[in-house]
C-alpha positions in Angstrom: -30.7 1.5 -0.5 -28.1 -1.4 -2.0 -24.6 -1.6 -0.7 -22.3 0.1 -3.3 -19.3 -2.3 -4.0 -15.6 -1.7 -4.7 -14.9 -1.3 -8.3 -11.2 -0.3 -7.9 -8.4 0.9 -5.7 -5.3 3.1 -6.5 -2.3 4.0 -4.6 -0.7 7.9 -4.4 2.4 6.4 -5.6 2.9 3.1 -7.8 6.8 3.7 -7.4 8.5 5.3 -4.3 12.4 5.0 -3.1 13.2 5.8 0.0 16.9 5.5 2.0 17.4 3.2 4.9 15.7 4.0 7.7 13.1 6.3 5.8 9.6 6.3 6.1 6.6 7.6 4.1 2.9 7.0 4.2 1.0 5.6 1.3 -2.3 6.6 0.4 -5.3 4.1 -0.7 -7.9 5.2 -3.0 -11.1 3.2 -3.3 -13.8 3.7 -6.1 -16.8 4.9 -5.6 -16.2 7.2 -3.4 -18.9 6.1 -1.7 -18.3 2.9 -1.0 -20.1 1.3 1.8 -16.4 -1.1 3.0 -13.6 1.1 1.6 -11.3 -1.2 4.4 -8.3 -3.3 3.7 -5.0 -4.8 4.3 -1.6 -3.5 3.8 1.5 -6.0 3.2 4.9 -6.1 2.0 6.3 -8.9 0.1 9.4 -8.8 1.7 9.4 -7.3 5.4 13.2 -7.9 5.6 13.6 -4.7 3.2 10.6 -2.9 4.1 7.7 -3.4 6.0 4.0 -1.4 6.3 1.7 -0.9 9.0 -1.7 -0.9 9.2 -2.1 2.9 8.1 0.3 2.4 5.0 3.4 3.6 6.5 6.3 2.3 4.9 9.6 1.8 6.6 13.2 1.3 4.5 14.4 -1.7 6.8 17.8 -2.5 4.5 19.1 -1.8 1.0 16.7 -3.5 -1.9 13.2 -3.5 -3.6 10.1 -4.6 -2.2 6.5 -4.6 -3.4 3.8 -3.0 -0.8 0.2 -4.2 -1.5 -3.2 -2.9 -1.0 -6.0 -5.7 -0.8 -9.6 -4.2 -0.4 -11.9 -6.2 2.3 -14.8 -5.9 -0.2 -13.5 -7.3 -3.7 -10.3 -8.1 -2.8 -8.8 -5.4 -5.0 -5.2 -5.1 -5.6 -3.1 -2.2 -5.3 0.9 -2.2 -6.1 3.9 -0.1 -5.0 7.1 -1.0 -5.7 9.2 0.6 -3.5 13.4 1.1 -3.8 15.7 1.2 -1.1 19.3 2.4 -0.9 21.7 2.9 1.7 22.3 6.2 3.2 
């Protein structure tokens, strides 16, 4: 049986806006299904407004916009979601 490759990856959300101090967890979608490595990597471009963890949980760290990224280990796929912060 071949290894089945990434084709594509997709986020829950391609916008979300949260307030400081907020959190929500986004969800990666790879295609196939089946996959054999549906892994990857979250990041933020800019952790001083909001930063992710390894499970895609975004945090509101201070008023702004930021854009959190999904990169697949097999393909290196890209996912985007911009992500707006206000205060309180």
């Amino acid at each position: 049986m071949s290894p089945k490759s990434v084709t594509g990856v997709k986020l829950n959300k391609n916008t979300l806006s949260l307030k400081i101090g907020a959190s929500e967890t986004l969800i990666a979608s790879v295609t196939p299904a089946d996959a054999d490595n549906k892994a990857g990597k979250w990041a933020s471009d800019k952790t001083s407004i909001a930063t992710v963890d390894k499970n895609g949980k975004v945090t509101a760290v201070v008023a702004g916009t930021a854009k959190i990224t999904f990169t697949t280990d097999d393909g290196s796929i890209i996912a985007t979601c911009t992500v707006t912060i206000t205060a309180e």
